[in-house]
C-alpha positions as CSV (number, residue, x, y, z in Angstrom):
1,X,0.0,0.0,0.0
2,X,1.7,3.3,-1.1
3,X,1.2,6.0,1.5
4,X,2.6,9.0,-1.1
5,X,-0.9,9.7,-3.0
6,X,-3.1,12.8,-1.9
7,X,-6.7,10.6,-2.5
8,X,-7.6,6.8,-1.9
9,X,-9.8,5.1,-4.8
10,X,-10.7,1.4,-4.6
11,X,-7.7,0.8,-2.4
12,X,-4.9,2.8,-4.5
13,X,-3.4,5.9,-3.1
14,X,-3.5,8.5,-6.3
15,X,-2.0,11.8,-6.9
16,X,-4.8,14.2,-6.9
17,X,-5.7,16.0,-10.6
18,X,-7.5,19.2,-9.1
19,X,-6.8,22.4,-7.6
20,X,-3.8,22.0,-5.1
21,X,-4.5,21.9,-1.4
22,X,-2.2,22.7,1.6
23,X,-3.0,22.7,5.4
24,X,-1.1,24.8,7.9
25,X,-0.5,24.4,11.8
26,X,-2.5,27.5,13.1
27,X,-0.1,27.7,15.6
28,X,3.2,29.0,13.4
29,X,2.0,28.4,9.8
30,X,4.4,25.5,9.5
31,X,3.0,23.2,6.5
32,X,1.5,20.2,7.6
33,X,0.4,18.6,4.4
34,X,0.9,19.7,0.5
35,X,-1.7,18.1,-2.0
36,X,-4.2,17.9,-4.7
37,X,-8.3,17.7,-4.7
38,X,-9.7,15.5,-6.4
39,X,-11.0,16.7,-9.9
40,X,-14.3,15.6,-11.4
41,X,-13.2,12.2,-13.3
42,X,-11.3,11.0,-10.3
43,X,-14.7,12.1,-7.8
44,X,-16.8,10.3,-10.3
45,X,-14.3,7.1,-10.1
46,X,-14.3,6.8,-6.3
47,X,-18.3,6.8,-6.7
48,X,-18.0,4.2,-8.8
49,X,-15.8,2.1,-6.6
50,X,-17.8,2.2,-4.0
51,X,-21.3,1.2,-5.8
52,X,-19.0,-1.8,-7.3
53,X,-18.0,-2.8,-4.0
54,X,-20.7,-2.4,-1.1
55,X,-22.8,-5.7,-2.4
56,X,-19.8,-7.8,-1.6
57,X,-19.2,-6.3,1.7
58,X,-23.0,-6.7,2.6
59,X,-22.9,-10.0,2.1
60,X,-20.5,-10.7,4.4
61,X,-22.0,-12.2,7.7
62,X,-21.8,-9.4,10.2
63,X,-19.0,-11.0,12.4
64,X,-17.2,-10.7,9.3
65,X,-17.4,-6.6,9.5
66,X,-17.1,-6.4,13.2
67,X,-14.2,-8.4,13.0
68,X,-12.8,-5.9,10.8
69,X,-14.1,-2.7,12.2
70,X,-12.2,-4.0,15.6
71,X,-9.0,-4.6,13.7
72,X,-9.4,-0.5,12.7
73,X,-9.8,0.1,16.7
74,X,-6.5,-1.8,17.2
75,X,-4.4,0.4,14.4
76,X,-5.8,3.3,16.2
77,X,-4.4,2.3,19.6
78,X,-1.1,1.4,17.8
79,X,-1.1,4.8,16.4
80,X,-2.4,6.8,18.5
81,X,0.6,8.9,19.7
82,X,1.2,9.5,16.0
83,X,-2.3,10.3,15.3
84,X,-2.4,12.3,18.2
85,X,0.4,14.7,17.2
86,X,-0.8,14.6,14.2
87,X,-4.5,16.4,15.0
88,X,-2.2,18.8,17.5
89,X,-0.4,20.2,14.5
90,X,-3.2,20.1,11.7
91,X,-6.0,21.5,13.8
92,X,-4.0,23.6,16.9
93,X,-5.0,21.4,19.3
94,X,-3.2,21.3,22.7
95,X,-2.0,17.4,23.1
96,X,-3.8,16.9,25.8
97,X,-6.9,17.2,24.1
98,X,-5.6,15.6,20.7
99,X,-4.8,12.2,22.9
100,X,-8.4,12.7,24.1
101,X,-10.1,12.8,20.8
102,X,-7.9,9.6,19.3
103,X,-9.2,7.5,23.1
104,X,-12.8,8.7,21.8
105,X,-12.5,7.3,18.5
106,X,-11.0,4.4,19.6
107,X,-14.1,3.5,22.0
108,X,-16.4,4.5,19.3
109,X,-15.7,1.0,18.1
110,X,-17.5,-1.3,20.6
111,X,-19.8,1.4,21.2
112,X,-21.2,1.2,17.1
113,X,-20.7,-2.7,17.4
114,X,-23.2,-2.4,20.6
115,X,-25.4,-0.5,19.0
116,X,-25.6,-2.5,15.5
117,X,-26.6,-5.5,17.9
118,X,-29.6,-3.3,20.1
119,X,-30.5,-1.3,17.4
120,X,-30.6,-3.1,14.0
121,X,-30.8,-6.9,15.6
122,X,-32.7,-8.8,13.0
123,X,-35.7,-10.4,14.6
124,X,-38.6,-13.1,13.6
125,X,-41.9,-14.2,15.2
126,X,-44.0,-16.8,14.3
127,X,-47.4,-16.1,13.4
128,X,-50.6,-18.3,12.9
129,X,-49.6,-19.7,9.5
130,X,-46.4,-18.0,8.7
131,X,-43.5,-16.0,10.3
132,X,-42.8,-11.8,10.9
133,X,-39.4,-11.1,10.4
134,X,-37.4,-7.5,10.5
135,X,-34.1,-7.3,8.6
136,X,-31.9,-4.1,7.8
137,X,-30.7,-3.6,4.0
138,X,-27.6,-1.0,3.7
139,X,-28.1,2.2,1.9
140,X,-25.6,1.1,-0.2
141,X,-22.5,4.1,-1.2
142,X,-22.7,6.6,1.6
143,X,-21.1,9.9,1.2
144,X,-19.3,11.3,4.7
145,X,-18.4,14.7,5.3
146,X,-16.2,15.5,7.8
147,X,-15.3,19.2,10.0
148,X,-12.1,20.8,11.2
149,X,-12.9,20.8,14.6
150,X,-12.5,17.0,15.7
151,X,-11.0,15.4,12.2
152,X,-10.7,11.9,13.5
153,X,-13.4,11.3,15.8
154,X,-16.9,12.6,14.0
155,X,-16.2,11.1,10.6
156,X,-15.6,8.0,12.6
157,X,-18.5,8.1,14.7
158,X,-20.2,8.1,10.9
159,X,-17.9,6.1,8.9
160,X,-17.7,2.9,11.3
161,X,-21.6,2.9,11.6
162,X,-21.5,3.2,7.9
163,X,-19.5,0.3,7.4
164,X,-20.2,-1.8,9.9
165,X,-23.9,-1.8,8.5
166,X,-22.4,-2.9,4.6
167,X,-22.2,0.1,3.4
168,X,-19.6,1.7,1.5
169,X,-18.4,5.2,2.2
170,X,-17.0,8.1,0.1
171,X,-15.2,10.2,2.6
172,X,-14.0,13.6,2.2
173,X,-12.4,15.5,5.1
174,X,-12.5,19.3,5.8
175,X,-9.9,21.1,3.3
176,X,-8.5,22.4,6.4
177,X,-7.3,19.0,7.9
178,X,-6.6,16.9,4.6
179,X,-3.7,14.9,6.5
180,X,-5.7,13.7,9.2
181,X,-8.3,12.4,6.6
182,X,-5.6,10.7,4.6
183,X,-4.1,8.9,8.0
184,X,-7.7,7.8,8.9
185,X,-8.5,6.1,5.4
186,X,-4.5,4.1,5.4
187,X,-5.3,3.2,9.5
188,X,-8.6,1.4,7.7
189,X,-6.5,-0.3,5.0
190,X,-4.1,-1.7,7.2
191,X,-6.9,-3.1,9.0
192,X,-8.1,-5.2,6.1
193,X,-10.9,-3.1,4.8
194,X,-11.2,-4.7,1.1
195,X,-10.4,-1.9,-2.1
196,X,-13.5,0.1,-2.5
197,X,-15.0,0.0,0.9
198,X,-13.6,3.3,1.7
199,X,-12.5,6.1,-0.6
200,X,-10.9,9.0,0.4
201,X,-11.4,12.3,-1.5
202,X,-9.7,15.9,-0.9
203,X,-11.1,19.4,-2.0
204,X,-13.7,22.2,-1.0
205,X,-17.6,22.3,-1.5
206,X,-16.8,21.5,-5.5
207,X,-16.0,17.8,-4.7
208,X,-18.9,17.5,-2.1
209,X,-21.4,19.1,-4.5
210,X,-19.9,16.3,-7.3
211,X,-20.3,13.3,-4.8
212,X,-24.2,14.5,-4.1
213,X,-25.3,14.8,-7.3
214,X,-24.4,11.4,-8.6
215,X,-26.9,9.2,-8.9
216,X,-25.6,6.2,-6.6
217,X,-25.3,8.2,-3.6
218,X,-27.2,6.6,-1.0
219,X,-26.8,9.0,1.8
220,X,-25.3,11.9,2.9
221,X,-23.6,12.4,6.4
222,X,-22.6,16.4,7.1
223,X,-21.3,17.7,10.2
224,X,-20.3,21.4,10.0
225,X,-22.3,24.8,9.6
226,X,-25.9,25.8,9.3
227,X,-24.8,27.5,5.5
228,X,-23.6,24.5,4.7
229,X,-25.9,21.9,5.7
230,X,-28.6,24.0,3.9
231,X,-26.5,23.6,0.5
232,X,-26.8,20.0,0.8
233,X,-30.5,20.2,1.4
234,X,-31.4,22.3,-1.1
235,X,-29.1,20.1,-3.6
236,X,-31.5,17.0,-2.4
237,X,-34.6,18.6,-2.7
238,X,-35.9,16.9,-5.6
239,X,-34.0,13.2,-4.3
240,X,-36.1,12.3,-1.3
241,X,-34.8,8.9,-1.9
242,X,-31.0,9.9,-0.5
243,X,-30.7,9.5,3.2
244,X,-29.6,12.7,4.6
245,X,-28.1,13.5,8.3
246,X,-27.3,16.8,9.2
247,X,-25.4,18.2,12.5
248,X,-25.6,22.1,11.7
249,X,-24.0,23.2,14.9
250,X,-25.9,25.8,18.0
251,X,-25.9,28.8,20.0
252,X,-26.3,26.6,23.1
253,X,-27.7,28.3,26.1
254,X,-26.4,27.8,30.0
255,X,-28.3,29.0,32.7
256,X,-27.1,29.3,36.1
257,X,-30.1,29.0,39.3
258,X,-28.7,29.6,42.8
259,X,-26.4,26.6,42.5
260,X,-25.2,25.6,45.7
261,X,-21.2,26.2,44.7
262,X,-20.3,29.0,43.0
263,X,-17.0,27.8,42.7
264,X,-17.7,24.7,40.9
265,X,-20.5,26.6,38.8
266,X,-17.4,29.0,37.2
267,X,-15.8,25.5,36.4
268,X,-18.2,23.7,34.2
269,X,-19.2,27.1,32.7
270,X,-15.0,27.8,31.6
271,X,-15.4,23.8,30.8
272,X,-18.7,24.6,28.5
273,X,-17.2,27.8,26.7
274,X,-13.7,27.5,26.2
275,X,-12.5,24.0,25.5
276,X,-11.1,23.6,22.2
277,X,-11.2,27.7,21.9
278,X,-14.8,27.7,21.9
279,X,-14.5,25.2,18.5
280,X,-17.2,22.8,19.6
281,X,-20.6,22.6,18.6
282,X,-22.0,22.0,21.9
283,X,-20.1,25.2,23.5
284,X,-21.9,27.4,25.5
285,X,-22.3,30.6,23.4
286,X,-25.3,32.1,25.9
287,X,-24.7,32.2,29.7
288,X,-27.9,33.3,31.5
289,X,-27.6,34.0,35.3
290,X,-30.4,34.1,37.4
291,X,-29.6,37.9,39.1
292,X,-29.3,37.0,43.1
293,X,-26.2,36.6,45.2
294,X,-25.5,33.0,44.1
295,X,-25.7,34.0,40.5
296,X,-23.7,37.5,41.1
297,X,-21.4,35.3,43.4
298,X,-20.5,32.8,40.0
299,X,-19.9,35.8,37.4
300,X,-17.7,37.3,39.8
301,X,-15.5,33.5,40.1
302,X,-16.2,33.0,36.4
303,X,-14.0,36.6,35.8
304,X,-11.3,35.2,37.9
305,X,-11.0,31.9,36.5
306,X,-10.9,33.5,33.0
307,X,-8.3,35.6,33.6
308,X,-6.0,32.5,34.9
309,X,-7.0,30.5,32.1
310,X,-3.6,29.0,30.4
311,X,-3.8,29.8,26.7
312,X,-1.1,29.2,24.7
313,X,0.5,27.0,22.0
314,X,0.2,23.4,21.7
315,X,3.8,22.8,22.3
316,X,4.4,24.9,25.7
317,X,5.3,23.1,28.8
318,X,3.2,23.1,30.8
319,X,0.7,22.1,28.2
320,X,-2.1,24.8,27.7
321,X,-6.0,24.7,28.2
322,X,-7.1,26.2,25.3
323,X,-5.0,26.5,22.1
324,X,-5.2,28.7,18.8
325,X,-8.3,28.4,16.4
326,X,-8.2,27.1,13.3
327,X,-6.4,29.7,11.1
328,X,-5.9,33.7,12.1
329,X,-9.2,34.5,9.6
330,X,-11.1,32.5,11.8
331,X,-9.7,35.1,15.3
332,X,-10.6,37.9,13.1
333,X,-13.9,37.1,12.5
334,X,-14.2,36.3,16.5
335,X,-12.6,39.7,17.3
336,X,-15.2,41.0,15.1
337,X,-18.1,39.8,16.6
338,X,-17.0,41.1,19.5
339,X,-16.4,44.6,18.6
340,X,-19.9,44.4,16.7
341,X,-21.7,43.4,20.7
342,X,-19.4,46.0,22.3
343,X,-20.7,48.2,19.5
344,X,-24.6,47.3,20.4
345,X,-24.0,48.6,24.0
346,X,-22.5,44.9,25.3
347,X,-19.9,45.7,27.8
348,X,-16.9,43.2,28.0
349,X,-16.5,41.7,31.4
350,X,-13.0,40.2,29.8
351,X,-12.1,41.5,26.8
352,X,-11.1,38.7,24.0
353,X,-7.4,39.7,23.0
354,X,-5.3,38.6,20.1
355,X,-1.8,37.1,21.2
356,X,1.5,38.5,20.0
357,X,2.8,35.1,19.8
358,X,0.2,34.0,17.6
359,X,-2.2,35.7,15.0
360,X,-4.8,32.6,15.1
361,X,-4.5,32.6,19.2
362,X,-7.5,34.2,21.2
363,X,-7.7,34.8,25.0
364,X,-11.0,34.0,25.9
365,X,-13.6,36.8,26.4
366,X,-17.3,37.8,28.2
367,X,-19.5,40.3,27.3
368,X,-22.3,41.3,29.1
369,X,-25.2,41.5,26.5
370,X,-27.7,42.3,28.8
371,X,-28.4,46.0,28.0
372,X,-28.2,45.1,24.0
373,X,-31.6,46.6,22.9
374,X,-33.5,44.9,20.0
375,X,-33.6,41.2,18.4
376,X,-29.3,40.5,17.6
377,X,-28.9,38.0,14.7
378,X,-28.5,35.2,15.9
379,X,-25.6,32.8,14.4
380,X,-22.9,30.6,16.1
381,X,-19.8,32.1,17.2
382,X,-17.5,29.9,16.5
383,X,-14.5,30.5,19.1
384,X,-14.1,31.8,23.0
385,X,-16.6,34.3,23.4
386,X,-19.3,33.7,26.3
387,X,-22.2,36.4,26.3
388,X,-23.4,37.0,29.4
389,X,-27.4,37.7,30.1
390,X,-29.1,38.3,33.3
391,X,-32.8,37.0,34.0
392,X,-34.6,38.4,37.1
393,X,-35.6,35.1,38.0
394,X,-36.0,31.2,37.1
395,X,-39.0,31.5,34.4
396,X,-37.2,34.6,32.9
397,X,-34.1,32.7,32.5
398,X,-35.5,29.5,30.8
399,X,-37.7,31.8,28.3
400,X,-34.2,33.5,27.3
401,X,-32.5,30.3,26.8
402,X,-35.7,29.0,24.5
403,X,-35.5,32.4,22.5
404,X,-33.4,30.0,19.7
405,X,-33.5,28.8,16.5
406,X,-31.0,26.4,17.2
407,X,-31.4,23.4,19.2
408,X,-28.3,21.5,19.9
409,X,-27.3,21.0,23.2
410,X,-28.3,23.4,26.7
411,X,-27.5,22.8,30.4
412,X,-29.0,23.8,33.7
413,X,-26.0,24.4,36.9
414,X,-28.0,24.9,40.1
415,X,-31.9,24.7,40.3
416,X,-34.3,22.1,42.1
417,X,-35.3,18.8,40.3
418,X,-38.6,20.2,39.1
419,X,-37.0,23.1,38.1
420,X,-34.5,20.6,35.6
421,X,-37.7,18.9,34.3
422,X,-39.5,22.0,33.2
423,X,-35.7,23.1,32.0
424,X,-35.8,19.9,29.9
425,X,-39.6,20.5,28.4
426,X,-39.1,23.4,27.5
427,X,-35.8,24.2,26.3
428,X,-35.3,23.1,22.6
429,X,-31.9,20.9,22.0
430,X,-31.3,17.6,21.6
431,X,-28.5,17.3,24.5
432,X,-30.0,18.8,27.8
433,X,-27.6,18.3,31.1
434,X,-28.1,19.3,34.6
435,X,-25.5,20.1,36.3
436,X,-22.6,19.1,33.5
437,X,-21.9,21.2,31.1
438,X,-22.8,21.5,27.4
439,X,-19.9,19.7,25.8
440,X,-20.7,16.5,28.4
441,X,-22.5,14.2,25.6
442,X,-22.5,10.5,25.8
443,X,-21.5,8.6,22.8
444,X,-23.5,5.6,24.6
445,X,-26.9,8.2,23.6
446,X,-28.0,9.6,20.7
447,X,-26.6,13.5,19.7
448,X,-28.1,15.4,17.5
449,X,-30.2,18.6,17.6
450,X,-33.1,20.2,16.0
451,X,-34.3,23.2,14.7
452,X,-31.6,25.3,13.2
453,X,-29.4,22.8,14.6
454,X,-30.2,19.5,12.8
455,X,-32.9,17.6,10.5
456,X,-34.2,14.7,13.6
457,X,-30.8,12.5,12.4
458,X,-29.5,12.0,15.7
459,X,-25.7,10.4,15.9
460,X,-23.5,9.6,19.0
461,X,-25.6,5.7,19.7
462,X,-27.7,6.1,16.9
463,X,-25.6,7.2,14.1
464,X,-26.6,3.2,12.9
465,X,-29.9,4.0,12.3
466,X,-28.9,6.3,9.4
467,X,-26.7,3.4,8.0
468,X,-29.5,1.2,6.9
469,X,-33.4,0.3,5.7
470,X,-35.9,-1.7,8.0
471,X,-37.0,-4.3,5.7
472,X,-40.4,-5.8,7.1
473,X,-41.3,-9.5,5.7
474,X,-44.1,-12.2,6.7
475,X,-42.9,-15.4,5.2
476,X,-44.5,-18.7,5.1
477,X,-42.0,-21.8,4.0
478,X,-45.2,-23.5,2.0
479,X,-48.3,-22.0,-0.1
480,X,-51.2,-22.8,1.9
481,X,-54.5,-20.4,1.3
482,X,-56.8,-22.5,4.1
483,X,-57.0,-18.8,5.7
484,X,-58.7,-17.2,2.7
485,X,-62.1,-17.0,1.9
486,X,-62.7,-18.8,-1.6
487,X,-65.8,-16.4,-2.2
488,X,-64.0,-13.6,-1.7
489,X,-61.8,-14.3,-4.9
């Protein structure tokens, strides 16, 4: 297997023929990897591959694909240092939290294995004169679309479903972390995936847009923007026949209720907003504080425990908490934001500040957003800045934290039992936590949001419901029309 090729098609590694394609560490714009997209012929051919080689691979009795899908796991444990450094310098992420991201694809294994057998068992019951049994046909060439933000572990918690199910899966990475995507799809080889099974593609919205609109494509897996994910739909309008699961990202809200240690409180709120710079789906993006002592007694900690937050470079010693974003454009558009709420009347509590060290680094910032008069556009900021909101009391707060389009994830710190019940009811998201914060999700549940947020796809546990068809049969082993009334026929 030659490692030197930019794409993967039915099992051979190929130079790209398309535009060329480069990704950078964010933290000092060292090159990480130097490429080629794919070009139309060469999108076309994986397609292709795959539809020639997902029967084969469906036939296969299940233990079959487990078996392999558990090999994968294993070349990810063997690599995962490698791997790990690997994410660090493609995506900015401190090591710390790149190691943490290769142990969360690695347990996505058993979990997808446990879910193919709860979720997609095949079953049979006998009937008076016959037998009802459920079975589960693949999709057949499913097309995976994977983000920046976690490279290895969300097109995995897709592609292993996908494949585990019979499928066979077109994968193309975010143009932002190409290498990671290409160490993914070899891991897969050298775990004995047959040619075909798993073809890797590099490019922008060009080679996506090419995958979708060939006729074969089965399904469609996206994780990544709201803009985005409405591109795709609108490309599927007229194909209700192709599967498609969308995770559009949120504007998550966290309300704080008299919790009974402030302390703590500031510490799942920093843990909400600011890991991975604020690049997470489920961040926080809204903090509403119920305005008594308790709550005034948090905001006060939360200022602290910002300002001795350690940001810095993935490389320093001692290793940092929260690391640079993707690319300096991505800091600008942050630091604008900001200076658009400071503009509306918002007045910053801690003020997000560039680095000298690094143009794409961001200190992490709240703004109190309170005084902002008038409906603010709502969209998802997509780095380290908390806005802060104040509610005069418990109902207040949860009808600020419903005022979304979005509906992703949302978390409650403080508050009674019946308070958390009429938090859950009422607040639209998919992931709602109670004293956890946001980014606290389960891959042994489902995750997905609604709204603005998704399209009722859930993935985490039941990512394998999107992989395949319920096929409903009642089957008799002889011909026997005894039942039937002659003189009805």
């Amino acid at each position: 297997m030659s490692e030197s090729g930019d794409l993967i098609i039915d099992g051979e590694s190929i130079r790209g023929a398309g535009g060329r394609l480069e990704s950078h560490n964010p933290a000092d714009g060292s090159l990480v990897w130097s490429g080629h997209a794919a070009d139309a012929a060469q999108t076309t051919r994986a397609v292709a591959a795959a539809a020639a080689a997902w029967e084969s691979w469906a036939e296969r009795p299940v233990e079959q694909r487990v078996e392999v899908v558990r090999s994968f796991g294993e070349q990810l444990e063997s690599a995962a240092d490698a791997l790990a450094e690997l994410i660090s310098r493609e995506v900015g992420k401190p090591r710390w939290e790149a190691r943490a991201e290769v142990a969360t694809s690695r347990a996505k294994v058993e979990l997808t294995i446990r879910a193919l057998r709860e979720r997609r068992a095949e079953q049979a019951k006998e009937l008076a004169g016959g037998r009802a049994e459920l079975r589960f046909r693949p999709l057949g060439v499913v097309l995976v679309l994977g983000p920046f933000n976690f490279p290895a572990h969300l097109p995995g918690g897709q592609i292993i479903p996908a494949i585990l199910s019979g499928n066979a899966v077109v994968f193309k990475p975010s143009e932002l972390t190409p290498a990671v995507g290409l160490r993914i799809v070899e891991l897969w080889q050298r775990a004995g995936l047959p040619p075909g099974i798993l073809n890797l593609l590099q490019g922008g919205p060009d080679v996506a847009q090419t995958v979708i609109g060939d006729p074969r494509i089965g399904g469609v897996m996206f994780t990544g923007s709201r803009r985005a994910g409405v591109a795709i739909h609108q490309q599927l309008a007229s194909r209700p026949e192709v599967l498609l699961a969308l995770e559009m990202g949120g504007n998550s809200p966290l309300v704080v209720a008299s919790p009974n240690d402030p302390r703590a409180a500031s510490g799942m709120i920093v843990a909400s907003a600011f890991v991975t710079a604020g690049q997470r789906c489920t961040c926080a993006r809204r903090l509403i504080v119920v305005d008594d002592a308790e709550g005034q007694a948090v905001v006060e900690r939360l200022v602290e425990r910002i300002a001795r937050l350690r940001v810095g470079l993935p490389q320093d010693d001692p290793e940092p908490y929260i690391g640079p974003l993707i690319s300096a454009r991505a800091a600008e558009k942050m630091l604008d934001a900001q200076q658009q709420l400071i503009a509306a009347g918002g007045v910053p509590l801690v003020e997000m500040q560039r680095s000298s060290r690094c143009p794409a680094l961001l200190s992490p910032g709240l703004v109190d957003v309170t005084s902002i008069s008038g409906e603010r556009e709502e969209e998802e900021l997509f780095g380290p800045l908390l806005q802060l909101e104040w509610a005069a009391d418990f109902p207040a707060a949860v009808a600020l934290a419903s005022a979304t389009r979005f509906g992703l994830a949302a978390a409650l710190i403080g508050g009674s039992a019946e308070q958390f019940e009429r938090f859950r009811r009422r607040v639209p998201a998919g992931v709602v936590n109670w004293n956890r914060q946001t980014t606290g999700a389960s891959g042994a549940l489902p995750f997905g949001g609604i709204g603005h947020s998704g399209n009722h796809r859930p993935a985490g546990f039941w990512a394998i419901d999107a992989c395949s068809d319920a096929v409903a049969s009642v089957v008799s082993e002889t011909v026997n029309d005894d039942e039937f009334d002659r003189s009805q026929l």
